[in-house]
DOPA-808369 format. One line per field, with one value per residue: residue number from 0; residue in three letters; y negated, x, z of N, C-alpha, C in turn. Coordinates in Angstrom, 3 decimals. Each point is the difference from the previous one (the first is absolute). Layout:
BEGIN
resi (NUM ...)
resn (Ala ...)
nyy (Y ...)
nxx (X ...)
nzz (Z ...)
cayy (Y ...)
caxx (X ...)
cazz (Z ...)
cyy (Y ...)
cxx (X ...)
czz (Z ...)
// end
This chain:
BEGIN
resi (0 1 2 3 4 5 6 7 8 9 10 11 12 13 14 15 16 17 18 19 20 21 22 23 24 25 26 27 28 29 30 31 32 33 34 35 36 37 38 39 40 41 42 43 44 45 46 47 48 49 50 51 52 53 54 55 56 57 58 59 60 61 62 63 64 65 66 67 68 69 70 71 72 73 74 75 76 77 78 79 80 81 82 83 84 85 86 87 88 89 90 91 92 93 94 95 96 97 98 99 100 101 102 103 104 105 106 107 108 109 110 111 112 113 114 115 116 117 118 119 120 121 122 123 124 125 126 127)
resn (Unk Unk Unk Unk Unk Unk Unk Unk Unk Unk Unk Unk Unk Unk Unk Unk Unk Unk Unk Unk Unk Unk Unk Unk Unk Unk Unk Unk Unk Unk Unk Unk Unk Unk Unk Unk Unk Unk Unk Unk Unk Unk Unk Unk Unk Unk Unk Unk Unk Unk Unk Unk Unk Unk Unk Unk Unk Unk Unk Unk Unk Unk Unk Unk Unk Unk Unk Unk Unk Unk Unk Unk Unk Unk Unk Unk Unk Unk Unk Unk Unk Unk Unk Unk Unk Unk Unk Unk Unk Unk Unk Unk Unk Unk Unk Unk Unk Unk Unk Unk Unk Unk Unk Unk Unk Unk Unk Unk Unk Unk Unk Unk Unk Unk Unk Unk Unk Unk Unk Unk Unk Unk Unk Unk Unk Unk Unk Unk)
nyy (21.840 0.472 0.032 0.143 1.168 0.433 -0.319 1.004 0.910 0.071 -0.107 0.731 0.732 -0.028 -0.028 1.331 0.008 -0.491 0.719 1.096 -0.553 0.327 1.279 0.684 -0.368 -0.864 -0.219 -1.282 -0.640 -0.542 0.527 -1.394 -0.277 1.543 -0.388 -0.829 0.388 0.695 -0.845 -0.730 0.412 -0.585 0.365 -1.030 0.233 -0.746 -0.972 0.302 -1.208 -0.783 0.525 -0.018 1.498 -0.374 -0.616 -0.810 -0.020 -0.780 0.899 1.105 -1.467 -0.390 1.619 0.667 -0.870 -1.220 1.224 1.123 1.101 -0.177 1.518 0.034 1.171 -0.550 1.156 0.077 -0.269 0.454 -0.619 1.085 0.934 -0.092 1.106 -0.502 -0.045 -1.039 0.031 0.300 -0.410 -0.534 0.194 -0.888 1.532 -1.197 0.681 -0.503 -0.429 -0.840 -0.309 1.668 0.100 0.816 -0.622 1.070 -0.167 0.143 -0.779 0.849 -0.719 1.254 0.525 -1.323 0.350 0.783 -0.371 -0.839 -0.727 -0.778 -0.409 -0.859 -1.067 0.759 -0.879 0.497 -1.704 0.344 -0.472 -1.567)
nxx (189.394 0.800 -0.425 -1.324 0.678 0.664 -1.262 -0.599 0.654 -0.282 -0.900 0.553 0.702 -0.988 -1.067 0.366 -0.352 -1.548 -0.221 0.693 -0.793 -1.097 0.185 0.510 1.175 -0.824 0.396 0.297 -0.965 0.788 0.569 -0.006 -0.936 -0.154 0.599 -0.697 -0.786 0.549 0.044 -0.337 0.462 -0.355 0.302 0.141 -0.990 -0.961 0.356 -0.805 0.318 -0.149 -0.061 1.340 0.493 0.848 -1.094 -0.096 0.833 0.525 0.470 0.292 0.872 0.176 0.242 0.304 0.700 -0.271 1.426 -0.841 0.960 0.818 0.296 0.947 -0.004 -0.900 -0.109 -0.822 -0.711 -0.803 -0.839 -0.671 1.018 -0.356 -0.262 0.367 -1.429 0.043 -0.253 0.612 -0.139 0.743 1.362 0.362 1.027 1.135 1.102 1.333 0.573 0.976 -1.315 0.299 -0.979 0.815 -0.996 -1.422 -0.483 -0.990 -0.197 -0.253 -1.317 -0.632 0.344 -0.718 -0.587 0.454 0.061 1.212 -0.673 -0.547 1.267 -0.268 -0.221 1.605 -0.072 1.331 0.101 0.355 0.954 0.733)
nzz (153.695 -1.068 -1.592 1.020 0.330 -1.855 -0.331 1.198 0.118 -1.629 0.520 0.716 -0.883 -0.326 0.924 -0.196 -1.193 0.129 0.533 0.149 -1.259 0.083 -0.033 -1.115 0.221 -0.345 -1.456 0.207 0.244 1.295 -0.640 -0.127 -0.139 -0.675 -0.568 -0.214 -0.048 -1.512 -0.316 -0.013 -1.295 -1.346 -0.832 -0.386 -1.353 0.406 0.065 -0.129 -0.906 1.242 1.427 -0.129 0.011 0.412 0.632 -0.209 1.347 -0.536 -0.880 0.910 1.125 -0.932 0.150 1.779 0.011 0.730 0.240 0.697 -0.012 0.503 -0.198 0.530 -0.419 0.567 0.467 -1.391 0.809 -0.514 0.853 -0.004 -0.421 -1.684 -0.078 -1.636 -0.209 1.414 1.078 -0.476 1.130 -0.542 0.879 -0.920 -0.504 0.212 -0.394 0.734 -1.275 0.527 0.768 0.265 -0.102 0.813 0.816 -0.496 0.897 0.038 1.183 0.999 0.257 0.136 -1.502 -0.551 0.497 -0.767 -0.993 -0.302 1.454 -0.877 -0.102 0.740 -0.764 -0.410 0.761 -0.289 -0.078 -1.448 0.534 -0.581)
cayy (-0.379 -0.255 -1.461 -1.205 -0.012 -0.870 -1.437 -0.793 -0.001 -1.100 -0.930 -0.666 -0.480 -1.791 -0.578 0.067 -0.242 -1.524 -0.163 -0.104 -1.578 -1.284 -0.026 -0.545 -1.250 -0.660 -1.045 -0.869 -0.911 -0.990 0.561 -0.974 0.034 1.230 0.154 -1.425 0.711 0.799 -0.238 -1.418 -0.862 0.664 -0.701 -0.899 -0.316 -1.415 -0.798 -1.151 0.570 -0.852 0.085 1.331 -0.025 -0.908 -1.224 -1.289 -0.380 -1.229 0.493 0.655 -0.942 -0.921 0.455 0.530 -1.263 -0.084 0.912 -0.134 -0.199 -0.105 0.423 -0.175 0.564 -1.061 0.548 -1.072 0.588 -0.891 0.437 0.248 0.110 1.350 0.739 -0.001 1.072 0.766 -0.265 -0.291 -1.339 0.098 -0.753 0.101 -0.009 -0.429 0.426 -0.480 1.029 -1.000 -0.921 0.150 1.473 1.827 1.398 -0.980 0.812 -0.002 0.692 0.088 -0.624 0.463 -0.023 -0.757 -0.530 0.926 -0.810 -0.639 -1.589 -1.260 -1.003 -1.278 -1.051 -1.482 -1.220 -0.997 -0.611 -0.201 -1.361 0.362)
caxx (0.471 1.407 0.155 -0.625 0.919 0.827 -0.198 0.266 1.557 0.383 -0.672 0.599 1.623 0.001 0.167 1.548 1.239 0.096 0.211 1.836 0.853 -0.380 1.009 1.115 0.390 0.019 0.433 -0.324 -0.549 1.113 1.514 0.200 -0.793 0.183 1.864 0.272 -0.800 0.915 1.703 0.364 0.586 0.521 0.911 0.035 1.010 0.094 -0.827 -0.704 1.022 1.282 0.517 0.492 1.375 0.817 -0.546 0.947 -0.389 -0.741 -1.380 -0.723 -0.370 -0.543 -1.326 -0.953 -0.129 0.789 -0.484 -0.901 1.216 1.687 1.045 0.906 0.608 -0.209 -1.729 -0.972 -1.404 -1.594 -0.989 -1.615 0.182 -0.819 0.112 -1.250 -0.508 -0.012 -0.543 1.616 -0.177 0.798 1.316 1.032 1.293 1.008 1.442 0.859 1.468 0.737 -1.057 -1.082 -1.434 0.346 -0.725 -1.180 -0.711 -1.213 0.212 -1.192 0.287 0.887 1.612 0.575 0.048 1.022 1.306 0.618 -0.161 1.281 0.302 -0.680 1.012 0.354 -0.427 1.212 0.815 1.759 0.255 0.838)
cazz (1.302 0.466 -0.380 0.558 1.260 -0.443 -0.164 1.511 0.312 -0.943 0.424 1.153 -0.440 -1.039 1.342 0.917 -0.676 -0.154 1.739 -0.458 -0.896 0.890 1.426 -0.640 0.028 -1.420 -0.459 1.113 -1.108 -0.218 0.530 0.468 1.543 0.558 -0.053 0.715 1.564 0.426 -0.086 0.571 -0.970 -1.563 -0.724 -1.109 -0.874 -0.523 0.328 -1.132 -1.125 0.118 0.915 -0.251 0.642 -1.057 0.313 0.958 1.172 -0.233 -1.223 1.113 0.162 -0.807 -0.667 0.945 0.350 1.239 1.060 0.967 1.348 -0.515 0.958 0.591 -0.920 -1.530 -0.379 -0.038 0.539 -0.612 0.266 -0.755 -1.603 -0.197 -1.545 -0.903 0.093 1.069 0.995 0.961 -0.044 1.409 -0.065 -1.119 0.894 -1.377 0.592 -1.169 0.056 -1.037 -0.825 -1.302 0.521 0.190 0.670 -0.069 0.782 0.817 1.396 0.928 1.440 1.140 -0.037 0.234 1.817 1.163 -0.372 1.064 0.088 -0.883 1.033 -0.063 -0.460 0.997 0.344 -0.084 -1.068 0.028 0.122 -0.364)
cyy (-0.386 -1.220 -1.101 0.034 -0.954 -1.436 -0.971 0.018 -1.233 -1.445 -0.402 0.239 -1.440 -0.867 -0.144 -1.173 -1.569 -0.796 -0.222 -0.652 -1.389 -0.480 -0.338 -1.524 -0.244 -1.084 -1.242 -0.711 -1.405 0.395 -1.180 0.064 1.118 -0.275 -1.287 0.981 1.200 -0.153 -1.467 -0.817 0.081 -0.883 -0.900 -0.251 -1.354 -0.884 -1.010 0.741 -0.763 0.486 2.220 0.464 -1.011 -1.448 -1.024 -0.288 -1.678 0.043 0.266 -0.625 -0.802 0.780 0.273 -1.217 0.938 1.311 -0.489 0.211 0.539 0.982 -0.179 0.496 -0.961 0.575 -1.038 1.176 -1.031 1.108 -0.071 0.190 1.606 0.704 0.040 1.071 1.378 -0.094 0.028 -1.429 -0.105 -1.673 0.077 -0.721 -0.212 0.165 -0.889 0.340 -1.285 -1.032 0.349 1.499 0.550 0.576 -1.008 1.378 -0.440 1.214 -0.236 -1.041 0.580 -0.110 -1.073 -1.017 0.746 -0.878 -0.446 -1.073 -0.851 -1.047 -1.146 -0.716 -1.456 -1.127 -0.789 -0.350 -0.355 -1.568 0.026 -0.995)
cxx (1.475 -0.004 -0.192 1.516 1.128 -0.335 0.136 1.506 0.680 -0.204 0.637 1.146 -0.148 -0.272 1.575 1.077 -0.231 0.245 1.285 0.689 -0.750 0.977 1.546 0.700 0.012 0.747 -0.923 -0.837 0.562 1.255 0.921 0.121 0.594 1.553 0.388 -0.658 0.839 1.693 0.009 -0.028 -0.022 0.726 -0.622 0.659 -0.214 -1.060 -1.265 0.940 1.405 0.970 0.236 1.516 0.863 -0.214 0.720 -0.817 -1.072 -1.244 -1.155 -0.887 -1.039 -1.851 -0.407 0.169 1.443 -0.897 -0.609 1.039 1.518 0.662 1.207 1.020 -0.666 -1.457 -0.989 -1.463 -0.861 -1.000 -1.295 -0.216 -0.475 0.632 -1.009 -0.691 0.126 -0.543 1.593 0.817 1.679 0.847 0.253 1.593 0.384 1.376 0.364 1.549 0.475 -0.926 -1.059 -0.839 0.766 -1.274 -1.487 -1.180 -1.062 -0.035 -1.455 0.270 0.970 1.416 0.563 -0.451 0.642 1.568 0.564 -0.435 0.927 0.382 -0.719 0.700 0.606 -0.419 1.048 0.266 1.275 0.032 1.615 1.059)
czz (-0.049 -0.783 1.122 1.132 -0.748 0.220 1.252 -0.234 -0.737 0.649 1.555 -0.145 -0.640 1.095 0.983 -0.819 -0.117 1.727 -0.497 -0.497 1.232 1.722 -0.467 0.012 -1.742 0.203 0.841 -1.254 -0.280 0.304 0.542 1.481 1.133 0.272 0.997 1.879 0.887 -0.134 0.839 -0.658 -1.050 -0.972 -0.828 -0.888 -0.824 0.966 -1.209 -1.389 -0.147 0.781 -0.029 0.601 -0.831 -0.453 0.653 1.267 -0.597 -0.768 1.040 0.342 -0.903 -0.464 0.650 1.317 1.821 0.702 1.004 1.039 -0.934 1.338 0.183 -1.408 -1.859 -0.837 0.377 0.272 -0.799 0.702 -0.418 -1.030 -0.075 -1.248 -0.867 -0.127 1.075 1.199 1.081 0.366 1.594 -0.413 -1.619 0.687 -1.291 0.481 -1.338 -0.037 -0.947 -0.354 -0.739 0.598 -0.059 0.023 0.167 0.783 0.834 1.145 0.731 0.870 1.141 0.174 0.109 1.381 0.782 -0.414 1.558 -0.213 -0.932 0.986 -0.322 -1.302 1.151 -0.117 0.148 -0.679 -0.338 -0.678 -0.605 0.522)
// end
């Protein structure tokens, strides 16, 4: 009788304990994804194998073609861009410092419709 009492007991500590890892926050199966859902934003560290911190504003240009929008401060937005081997799909944010990538990051929709409206492009012409 007590063996059969060990074996129930054994037996729903092993039940308790897989409930317990199953309820547990695991590791995310796309951590991409998970960090991009929970932060806003994540970092980049290359684009393709061309486009990296330290890149030329023109290089930029030339491999991921004419931004999708230009802020005020000179950040280039490409929209609908993803991470390899990920399901994380947002804004690609390009900062520049002297001409050249400071800063390469993929942002959530959200974050970036919360941005500030970009001003229109003028429509004035300079004449001489």
């Amino acid at each position: 009788m007590k063996s059969l009492l060990r074996q129930i007991l054994a037996l729903s500590a092993a039940a308790g304990f897989a409930a317990a890892v199953a309820a547990s926050p695991a590791v995310p199966a796309d951590p991409a994804a998970h960090l991009l859902q929970r932060h806003g934003s994540l970092p980049v560290a290359n684009v393709g194998d061309h486009v990296e911190t330290g890149s030329y504003r023109v290089h930029v240009s030339a491999r991921l073609g004419r931004p999708d929008a230009v802020l005020p401060d000179g950040t280039w937005l490409y929209h609908r861009r993803r991470v390899a081997d990920s399901t994380a799909t947002g804004t690609l944010v390009v900062r520049f410092d002297a001409g050249r990538v400071s800063e390469l990051r993929l942002a959530a929709p959200a974050l970036v419709a919360a941005l500030p409206p970009v001003p229109a492009e003028s429509v004035l012409v300079a004449i001489k």
